[in-house]
LUMKOL-329037 format. One record per residue: residue number from 1; residue in one letter; x, y, z of N, C-alpha, C in turn. Coordinates in steps of 0.1 Angstrom, whole numbers, plus 5000, padded with zeros to 4 digits. Each point is the difference from the previous one (the first is absolute). Last residue first. Layout:
<sites>
+-----+---+------+------+------+-------+-------+-------+------+------+------+
|   k | r | n_px | n_py | n_pz | ca_px | ca_py | ca_pz | c_px | c_py | c_pz |
+-----+---+------+------+------+-------+-------+-------+------+------+------+
| NUM | A |    X |    Y |    Z |     X |     Y |     Z |    X |    Y |    Z |
...
+-----+---+------+------+------+-------+-------+-------+------+------+------+
</sites>
This chain:
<sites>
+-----+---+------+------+------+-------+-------+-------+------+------+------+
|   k | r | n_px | n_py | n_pz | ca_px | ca_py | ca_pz | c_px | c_py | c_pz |
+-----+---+------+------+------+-------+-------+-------+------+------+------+
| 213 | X | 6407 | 3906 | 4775 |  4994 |  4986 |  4997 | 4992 | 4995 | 5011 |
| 212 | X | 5015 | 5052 | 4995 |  5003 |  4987 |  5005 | 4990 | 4985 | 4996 |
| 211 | X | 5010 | 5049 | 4973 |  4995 |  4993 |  5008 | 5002 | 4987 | 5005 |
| 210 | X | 5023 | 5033 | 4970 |  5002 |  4997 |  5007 | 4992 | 4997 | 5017 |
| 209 | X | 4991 | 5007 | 4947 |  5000 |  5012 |  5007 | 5005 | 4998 | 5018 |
| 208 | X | 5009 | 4969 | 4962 |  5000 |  5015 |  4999 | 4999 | 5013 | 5005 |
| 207 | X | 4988 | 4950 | 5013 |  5016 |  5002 |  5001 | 5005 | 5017 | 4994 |
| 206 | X | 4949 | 4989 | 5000 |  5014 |  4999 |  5011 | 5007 | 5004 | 5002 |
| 205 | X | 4982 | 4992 | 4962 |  4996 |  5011 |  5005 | 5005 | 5003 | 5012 |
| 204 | X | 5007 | 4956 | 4985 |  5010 |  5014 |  4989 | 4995 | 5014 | 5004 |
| 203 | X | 4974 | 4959 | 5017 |  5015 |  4999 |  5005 | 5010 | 5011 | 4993 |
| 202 | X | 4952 | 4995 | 4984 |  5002 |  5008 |  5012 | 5014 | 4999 | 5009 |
| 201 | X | 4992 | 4984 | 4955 |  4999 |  5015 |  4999 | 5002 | 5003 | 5016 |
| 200 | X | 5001 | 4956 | 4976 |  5015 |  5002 |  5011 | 4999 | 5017 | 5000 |
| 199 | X | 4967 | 4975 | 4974 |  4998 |  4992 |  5018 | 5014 | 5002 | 5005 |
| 198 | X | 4989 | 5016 | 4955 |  4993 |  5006 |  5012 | 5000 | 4997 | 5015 |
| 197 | X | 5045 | 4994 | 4964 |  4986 |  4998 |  4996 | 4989 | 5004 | 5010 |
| 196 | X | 5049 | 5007 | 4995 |  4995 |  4995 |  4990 | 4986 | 4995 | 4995 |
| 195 | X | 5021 | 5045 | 5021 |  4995 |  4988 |  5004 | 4998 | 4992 | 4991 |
| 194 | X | 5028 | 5048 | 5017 |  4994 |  4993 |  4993 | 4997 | 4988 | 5005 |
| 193 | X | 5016 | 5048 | 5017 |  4995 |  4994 |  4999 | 4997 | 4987 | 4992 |
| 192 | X | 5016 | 5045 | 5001 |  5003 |  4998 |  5012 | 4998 | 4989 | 5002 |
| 191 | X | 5012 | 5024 | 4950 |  4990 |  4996 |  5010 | 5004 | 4996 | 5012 |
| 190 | X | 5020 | 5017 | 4958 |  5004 |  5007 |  5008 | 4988 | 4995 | 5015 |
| 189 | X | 5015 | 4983 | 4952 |  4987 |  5014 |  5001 | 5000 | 5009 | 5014 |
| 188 | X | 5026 | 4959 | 4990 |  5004 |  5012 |  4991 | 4994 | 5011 | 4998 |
| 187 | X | 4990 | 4960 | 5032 |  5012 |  5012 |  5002 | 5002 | 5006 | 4990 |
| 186 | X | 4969 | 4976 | 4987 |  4993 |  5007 |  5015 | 5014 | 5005 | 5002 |
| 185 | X | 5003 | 4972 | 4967 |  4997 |  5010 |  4999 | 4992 | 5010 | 5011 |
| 184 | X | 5022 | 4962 | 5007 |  5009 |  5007 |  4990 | 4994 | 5010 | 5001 |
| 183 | X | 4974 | 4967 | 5018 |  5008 |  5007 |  5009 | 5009 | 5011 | 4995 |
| 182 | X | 4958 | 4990 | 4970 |  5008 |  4991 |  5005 | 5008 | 5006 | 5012 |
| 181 | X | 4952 | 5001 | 4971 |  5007 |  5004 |  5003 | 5011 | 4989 | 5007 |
| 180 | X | 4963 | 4993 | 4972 |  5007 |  5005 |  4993 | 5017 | 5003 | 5013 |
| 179 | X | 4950 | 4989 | 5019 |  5008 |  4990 |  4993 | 5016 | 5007 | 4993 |
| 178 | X | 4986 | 5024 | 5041 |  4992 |  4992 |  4986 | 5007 | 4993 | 4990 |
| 177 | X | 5013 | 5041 | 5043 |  4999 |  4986 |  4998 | 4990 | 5001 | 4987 |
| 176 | X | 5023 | 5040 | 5039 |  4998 |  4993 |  4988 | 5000 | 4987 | 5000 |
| 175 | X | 5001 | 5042 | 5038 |  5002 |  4989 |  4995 | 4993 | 4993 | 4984 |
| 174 | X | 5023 | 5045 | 5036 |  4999 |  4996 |  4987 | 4998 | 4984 | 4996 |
| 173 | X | 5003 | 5041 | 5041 |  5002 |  4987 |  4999 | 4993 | 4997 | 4984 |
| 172 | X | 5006 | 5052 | 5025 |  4987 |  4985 |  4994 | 5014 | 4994 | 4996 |
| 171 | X | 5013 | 5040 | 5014 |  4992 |  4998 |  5010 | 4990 | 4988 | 5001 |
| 170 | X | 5036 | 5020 | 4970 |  5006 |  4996 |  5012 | 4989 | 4998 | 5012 |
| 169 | X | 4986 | 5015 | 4953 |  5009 |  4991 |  4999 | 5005 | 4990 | 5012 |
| 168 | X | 4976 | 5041 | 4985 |  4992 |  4993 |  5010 | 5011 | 4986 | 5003 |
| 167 | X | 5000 | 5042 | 4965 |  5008 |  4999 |  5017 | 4995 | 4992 | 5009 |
| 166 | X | 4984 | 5004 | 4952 |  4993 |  5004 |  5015 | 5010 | 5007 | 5010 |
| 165 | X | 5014 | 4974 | 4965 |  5004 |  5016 |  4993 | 4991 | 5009 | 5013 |
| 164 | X | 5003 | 4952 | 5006 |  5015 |  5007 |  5003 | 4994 | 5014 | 4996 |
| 163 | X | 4967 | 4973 | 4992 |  5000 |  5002 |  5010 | 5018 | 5007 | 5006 |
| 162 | X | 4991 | 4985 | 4954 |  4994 |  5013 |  5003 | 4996 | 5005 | 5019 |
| 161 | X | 5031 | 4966 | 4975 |  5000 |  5011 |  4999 | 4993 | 5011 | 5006 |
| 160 | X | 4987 | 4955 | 5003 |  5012 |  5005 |  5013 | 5002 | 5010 | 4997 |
| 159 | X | 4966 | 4991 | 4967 |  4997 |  4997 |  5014 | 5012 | 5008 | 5012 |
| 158 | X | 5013 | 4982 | 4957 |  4993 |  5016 |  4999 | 4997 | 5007 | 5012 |
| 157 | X | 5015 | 4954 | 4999 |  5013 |  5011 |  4999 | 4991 | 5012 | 4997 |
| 156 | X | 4965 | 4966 | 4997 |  5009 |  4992 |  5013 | 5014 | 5015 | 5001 |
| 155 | X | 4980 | 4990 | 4959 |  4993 |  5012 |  5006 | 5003 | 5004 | 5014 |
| 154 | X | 5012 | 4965 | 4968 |  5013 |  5012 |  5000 | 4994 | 5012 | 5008 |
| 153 | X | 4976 | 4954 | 5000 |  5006 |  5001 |  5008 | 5012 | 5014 | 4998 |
| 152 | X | 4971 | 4985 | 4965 |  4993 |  5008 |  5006 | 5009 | 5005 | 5015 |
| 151 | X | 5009 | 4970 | 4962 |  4998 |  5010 |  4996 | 4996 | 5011 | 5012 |
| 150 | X | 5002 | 4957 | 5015 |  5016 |  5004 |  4993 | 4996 | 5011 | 4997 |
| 149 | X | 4962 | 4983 | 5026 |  5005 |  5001 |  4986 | 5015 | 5002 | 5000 |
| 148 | X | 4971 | 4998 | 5040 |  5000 |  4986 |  4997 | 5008 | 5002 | 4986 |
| 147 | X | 4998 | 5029 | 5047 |  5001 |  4998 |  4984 | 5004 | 4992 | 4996 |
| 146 | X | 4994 | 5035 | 5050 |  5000 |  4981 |  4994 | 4999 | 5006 | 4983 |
| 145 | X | 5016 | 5023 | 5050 |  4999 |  5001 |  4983 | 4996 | 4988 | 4997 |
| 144 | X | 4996 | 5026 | 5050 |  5006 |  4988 |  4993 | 4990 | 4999 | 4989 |
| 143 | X | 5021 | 5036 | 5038 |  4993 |  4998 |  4992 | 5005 | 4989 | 4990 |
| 142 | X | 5000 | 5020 | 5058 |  5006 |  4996 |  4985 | 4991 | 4999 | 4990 |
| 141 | X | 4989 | 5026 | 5035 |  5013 |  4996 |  5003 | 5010 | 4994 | 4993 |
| 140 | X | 4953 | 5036 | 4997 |  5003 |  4989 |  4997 | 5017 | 4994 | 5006 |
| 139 | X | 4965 | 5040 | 4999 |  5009 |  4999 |  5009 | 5004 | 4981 | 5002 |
| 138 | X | 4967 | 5033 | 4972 |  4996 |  4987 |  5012 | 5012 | 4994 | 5009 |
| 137 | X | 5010 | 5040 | 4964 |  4984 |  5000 |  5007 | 4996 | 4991 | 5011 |
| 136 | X | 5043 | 4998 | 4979 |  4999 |  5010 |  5005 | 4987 | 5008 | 5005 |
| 135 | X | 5009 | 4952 | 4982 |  5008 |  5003 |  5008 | 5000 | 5021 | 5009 |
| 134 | X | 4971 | 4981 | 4964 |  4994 |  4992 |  5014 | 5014 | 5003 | 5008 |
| 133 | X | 5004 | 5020 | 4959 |  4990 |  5004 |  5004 | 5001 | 4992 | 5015 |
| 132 | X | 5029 | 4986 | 4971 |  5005 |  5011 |  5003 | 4991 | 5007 | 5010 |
| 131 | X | 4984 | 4966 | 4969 |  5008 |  4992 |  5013 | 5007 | 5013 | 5008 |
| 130 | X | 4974 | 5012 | 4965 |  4992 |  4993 |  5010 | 5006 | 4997 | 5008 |
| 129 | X | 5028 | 5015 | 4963 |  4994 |  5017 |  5009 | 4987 | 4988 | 5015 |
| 128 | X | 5020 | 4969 | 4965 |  5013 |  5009 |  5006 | 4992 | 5010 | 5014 |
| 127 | X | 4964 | 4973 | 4973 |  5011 |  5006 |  4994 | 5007 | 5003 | 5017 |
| 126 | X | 4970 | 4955 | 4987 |  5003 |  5006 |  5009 | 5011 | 5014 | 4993 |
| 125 | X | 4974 | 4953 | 4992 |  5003 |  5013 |  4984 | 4999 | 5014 | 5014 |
| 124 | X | 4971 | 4969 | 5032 |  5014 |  4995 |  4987 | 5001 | 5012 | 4988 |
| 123 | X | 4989 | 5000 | 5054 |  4995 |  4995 |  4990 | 5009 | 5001 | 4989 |
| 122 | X | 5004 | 5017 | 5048 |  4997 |  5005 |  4988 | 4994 | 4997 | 4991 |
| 121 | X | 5001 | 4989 | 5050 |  5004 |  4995 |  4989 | 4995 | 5013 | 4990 |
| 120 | X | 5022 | 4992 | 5049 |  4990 |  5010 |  4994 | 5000 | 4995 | 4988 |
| 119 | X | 5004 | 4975 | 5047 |  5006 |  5000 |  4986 | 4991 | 5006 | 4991 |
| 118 | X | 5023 | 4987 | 5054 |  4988 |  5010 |  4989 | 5006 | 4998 | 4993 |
| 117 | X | 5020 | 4960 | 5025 |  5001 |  5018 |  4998 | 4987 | 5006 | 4994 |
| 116 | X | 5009 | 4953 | 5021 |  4998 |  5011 |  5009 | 4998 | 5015 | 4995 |
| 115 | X | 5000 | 4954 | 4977 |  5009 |  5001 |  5011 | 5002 | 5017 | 5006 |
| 114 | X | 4967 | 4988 | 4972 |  4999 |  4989 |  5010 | 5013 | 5001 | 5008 |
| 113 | X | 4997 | 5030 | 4963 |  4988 |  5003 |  5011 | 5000 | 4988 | 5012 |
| 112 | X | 5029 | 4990 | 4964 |  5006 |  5010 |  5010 | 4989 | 5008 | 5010 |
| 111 | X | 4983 | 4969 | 4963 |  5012 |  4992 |  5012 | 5009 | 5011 | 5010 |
| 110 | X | 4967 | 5013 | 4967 |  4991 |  4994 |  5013 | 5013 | 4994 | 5006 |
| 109 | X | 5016 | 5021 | 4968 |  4998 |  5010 |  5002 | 4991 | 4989 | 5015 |
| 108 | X | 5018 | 4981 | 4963 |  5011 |  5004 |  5009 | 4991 | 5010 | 5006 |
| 107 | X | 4972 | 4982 | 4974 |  5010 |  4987 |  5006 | 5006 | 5006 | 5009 |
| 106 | X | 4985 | 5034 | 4969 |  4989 |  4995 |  5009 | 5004 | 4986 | 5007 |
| 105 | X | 5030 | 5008 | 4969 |  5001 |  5014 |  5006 | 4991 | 4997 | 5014 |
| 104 | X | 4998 | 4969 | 4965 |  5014 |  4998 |  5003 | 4998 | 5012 | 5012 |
| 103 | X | 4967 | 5000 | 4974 |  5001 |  4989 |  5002 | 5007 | 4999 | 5012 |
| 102 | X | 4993 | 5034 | 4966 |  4999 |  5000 |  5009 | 4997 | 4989 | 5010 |
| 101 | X | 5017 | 5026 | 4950 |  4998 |  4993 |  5010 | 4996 | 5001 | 5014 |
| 100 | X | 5012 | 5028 | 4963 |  4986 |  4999 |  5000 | 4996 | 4990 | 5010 |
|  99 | X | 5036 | 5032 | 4983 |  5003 |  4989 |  5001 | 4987 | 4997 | 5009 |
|  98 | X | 5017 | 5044 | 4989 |  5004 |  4991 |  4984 | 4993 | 4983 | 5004 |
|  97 | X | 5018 | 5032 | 5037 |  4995 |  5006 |  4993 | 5004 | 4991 | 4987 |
|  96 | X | 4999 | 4972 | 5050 |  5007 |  5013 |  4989 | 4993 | 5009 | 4987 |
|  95 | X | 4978 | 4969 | 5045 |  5005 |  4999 |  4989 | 5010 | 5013 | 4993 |
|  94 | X | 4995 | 4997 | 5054 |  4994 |  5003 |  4987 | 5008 | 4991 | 4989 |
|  93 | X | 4994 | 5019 | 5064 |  5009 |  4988 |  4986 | 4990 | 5005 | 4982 |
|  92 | X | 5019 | 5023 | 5054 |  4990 |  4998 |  4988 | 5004 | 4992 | 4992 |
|  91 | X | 5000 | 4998 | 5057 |  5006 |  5001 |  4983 | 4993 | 5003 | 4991 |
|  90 | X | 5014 | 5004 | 5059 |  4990 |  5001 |  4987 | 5009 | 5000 | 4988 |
|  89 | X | 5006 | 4977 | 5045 |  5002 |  5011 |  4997 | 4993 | 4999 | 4990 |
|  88 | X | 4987 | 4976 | 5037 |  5016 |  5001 |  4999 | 5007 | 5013 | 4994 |
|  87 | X | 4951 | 5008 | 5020 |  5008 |  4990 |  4993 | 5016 | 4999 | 4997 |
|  86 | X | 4966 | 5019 | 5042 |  5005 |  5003 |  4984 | 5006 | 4985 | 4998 |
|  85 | X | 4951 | 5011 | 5032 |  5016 |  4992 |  4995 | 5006 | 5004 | 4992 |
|  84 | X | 4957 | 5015 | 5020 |  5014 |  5007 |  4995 | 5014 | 4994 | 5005 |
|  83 | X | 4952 | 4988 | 4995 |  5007 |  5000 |  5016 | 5011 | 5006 | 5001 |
|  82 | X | 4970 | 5004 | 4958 |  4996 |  5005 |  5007 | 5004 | 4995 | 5019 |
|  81 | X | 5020 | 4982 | 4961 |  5002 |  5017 |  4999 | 4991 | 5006 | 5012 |
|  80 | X | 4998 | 4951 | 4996 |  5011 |  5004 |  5001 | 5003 | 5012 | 5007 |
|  79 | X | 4954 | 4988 | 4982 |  5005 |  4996 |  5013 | 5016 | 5006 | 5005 |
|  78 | X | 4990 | 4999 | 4952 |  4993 |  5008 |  5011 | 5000 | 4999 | 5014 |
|  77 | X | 5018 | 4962 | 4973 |  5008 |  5019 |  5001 | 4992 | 5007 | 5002 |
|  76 | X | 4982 | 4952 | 4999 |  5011 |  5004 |  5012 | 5006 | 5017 | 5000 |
|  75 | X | 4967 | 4982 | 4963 |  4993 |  5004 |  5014 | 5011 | 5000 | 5014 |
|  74 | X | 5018 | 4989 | 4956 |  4989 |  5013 |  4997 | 4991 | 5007 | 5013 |
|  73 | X | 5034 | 4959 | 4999 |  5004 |  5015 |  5002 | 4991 | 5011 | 5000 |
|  72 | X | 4993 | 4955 | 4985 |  4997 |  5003 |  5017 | 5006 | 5012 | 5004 |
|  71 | X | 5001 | 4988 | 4956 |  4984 |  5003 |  5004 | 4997 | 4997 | 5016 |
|  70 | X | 5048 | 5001 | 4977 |  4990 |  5010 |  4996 | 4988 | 5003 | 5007 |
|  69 | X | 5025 | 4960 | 4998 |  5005 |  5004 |  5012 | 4989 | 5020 | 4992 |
|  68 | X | 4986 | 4963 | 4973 |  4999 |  4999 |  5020 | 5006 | 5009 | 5008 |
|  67 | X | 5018 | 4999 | 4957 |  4985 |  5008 |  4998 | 4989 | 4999 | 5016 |
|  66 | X | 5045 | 4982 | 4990 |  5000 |  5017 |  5001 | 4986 | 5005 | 5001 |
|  65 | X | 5006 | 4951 | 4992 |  5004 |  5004 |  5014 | 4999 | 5013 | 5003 |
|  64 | X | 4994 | 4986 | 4954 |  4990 |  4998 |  5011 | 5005 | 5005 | 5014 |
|  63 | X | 5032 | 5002 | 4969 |  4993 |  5011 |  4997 | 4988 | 4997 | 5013 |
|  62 | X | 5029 | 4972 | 4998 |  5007 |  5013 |  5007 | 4987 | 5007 | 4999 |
|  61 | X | 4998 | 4960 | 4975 |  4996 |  4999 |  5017 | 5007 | 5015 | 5004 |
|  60 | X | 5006 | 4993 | 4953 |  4987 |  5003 |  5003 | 4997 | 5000 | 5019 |
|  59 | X | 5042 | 4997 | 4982 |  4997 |  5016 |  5001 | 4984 | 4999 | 5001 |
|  58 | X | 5027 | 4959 | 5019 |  5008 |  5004 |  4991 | 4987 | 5017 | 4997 |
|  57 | X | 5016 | 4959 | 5037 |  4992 |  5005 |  4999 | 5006 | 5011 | 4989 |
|  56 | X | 5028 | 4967 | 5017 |  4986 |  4994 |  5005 | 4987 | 5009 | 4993 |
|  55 | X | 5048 | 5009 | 4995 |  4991 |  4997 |  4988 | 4991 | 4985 | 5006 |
|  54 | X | 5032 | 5030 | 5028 |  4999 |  4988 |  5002 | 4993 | 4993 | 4986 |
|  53 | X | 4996 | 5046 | 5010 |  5016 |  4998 |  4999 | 5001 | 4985 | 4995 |
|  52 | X | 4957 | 5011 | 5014 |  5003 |  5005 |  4987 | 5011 | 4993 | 4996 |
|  51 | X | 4989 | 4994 | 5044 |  4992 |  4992 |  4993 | 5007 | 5000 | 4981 |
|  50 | X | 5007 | 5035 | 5037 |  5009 |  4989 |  5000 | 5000 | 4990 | 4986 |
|  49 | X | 4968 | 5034 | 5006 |  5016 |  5002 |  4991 | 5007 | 4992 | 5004 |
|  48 | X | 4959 | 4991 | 5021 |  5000 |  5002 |  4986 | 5014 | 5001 | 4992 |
|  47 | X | 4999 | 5004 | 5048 |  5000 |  4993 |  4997 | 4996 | 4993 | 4988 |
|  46 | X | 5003 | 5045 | 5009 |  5014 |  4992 |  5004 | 5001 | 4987 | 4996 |
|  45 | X | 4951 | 5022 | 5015 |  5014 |  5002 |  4979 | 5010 | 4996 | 4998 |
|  44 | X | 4979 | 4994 | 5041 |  4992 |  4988 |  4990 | 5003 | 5007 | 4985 |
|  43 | X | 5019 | 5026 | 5042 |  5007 |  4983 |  4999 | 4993 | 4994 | 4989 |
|  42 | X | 4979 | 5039 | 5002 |  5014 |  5004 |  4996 | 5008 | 4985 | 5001 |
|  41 | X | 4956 | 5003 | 5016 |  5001 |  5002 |  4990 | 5013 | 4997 | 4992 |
|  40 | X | 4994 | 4995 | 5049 |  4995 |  4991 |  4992 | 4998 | 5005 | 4986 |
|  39 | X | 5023 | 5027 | 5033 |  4999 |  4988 |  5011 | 4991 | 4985 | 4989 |
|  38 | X | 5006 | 5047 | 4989 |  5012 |  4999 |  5000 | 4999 | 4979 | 5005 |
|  37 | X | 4962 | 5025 | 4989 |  5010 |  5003 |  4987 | 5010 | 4989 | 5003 |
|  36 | X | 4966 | 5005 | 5036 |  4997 |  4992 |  4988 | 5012 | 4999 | 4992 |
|  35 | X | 5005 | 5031 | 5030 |  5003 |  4981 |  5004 | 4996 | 4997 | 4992 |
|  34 | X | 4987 | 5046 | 4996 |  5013 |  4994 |  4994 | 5002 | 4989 | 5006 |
|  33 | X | 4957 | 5013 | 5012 |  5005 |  4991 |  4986 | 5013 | 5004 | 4994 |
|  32 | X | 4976 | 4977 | 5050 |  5010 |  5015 |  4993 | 5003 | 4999 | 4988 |
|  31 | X | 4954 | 4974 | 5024 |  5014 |  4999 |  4992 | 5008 | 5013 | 4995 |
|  30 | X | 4954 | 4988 | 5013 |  5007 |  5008 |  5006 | 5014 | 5001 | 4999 |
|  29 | X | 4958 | 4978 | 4979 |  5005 |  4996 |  5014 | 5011 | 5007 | 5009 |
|  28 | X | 4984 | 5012 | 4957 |  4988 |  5000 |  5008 | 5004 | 4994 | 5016 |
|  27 | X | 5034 | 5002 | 4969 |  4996 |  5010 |  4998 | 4988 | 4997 | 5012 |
|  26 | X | 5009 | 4966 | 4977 |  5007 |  5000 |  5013 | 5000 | 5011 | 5003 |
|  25 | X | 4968 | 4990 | 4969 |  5000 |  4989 |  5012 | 5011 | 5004 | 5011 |
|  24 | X | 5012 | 5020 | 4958 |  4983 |  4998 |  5001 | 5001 | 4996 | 5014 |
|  23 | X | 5031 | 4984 | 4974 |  5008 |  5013 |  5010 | 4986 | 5006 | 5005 |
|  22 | X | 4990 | 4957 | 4979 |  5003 |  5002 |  5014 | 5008 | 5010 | 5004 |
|  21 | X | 4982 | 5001 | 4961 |  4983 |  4995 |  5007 | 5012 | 5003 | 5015 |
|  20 | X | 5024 | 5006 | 4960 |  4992 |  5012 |  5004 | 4992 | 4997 | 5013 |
|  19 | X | 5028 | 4970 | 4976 |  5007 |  5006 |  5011 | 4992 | 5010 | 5004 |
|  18 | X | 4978 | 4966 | 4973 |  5002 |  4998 |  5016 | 5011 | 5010 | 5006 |
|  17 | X | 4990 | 5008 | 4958 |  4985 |  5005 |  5005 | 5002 | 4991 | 5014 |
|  16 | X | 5036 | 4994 | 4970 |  5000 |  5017 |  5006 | 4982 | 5002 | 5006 |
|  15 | X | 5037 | 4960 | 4987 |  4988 |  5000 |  5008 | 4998 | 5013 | 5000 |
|  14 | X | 5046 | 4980 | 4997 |  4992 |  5011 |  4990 | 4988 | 4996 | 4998 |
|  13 | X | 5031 | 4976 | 5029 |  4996 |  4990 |  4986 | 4991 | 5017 | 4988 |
|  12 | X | 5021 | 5019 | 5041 |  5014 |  4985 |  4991 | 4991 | 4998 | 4988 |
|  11 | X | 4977 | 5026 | 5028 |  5005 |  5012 |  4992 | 5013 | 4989 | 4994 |
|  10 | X | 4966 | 4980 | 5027 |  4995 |  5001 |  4993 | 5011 | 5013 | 4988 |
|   9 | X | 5015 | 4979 | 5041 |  4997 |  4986 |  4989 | 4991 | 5013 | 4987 |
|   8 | X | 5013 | 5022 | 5039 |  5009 |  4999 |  4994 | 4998 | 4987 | 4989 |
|   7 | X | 4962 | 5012 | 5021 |  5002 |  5009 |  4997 | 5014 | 4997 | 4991 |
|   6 | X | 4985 | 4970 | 5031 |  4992 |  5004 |  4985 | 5003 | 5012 | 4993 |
|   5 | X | 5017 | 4991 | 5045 |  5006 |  4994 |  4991 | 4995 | 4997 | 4985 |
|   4 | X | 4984 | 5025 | 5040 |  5008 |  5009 |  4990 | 5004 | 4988 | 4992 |
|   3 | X | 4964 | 5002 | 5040 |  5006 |  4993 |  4998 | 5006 | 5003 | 4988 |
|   2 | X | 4981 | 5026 | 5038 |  4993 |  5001 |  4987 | 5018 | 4989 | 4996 |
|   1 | X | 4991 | 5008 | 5052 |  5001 |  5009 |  4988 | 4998 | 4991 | 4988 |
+-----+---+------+------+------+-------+-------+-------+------+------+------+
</sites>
């Protein structure tokens, strides 16, 4: 079989035109592509956020890495859906309404694709009624808030607001993060969730939604 350890070297050093060439290559060779995920992607993000944790590696190498682990995704998840693998579970993630960023969001969003879950992205300056939407249209599991502003993270409470006024409340998992934010305020807004930074999103998704490590 099709030798994979390029693969995990190329989604570490964030190579994204070698993680494409060899999920490419292994695909053709016949390779199960959730193994791919689970069996060499997902270990070579782990191993980034180790890296992170460690300030071996600080937000430009994440980002590279995300962008590898992305561009072998692009040609792994069809494959996927069509052997009808499910995913762990599904999320929607988004910037907040007011808040333009997207950096930070699209970071956390390929790192949780790599670890197994669907990730419906919204995009950014996100209102209340969208995130409300993917849960009762797309049948979303959790949903994760990002917001880089102070000013903007009071949207983070509108948000929960308005999925409680749903009644949707007891059935989505609530995660938050960005810079501004803190553990304080994730319990005072009433979240399931927080992270202090992207490389601890898929350990908190997890633990949230009580998936096994």
């Amino acid at each position: 079989m099709h030798d994979l350890t390029p693969l995990r070297h190329a989604i570490v050093t964030g190579d994204a035109k070698s993680a494409r060439a060899v999920a490419e290559q292994a695909l053709a060779a016949g390779h199960d592509p959730l193994q791919l995920v689970t069996g060499h992607m997902a270990p070579a993000m782990d191993e980034v956020g180790r890296r992170f944790q460690c300030n071996e590696y600080f937000v430009p190498e994440l980002l590279l890495s995300a962008r590898a682990m992305k561009a072998a995704m692009e040609l792994i998840r069809p494959r996927l859906a069509a052997s009808g693998q499910q995913p762990i579970a599904r999320i929607a993630i988004g910037t907040v309404r007011g808040d333009m960023h997207d950096i930070g969001k699209n970071l956390v969003g390929a790192l949780l694709e790599g670890g197994g879950f669907e990730v419906i992205d919204l995009g950014a300056n996100v209102p209340p009624e969208r995130f409300v939407a993917a849960i009762t249209e797309q049948k979303a599991q959790a949903v994760a808030l990002s917001a880089l502003l102070t000013t903007t993270m009071v949207a983070m409470k509108t948000t929960i607001d308005a999925i409680k006024a749903a009644g949707l409340r007891e059935r989505v998992k609530v995660l938050v993060g960005g810079a501004p934010v803190t553990q304080r305020y994730a319990d005072e807004i009433g979240a399931d969730g927080f992270g202090n930074n992207a490389a601890e999103a898929v350990a908190v998704a997890r633990r949230v939604l009580g998936v096994p490590a």
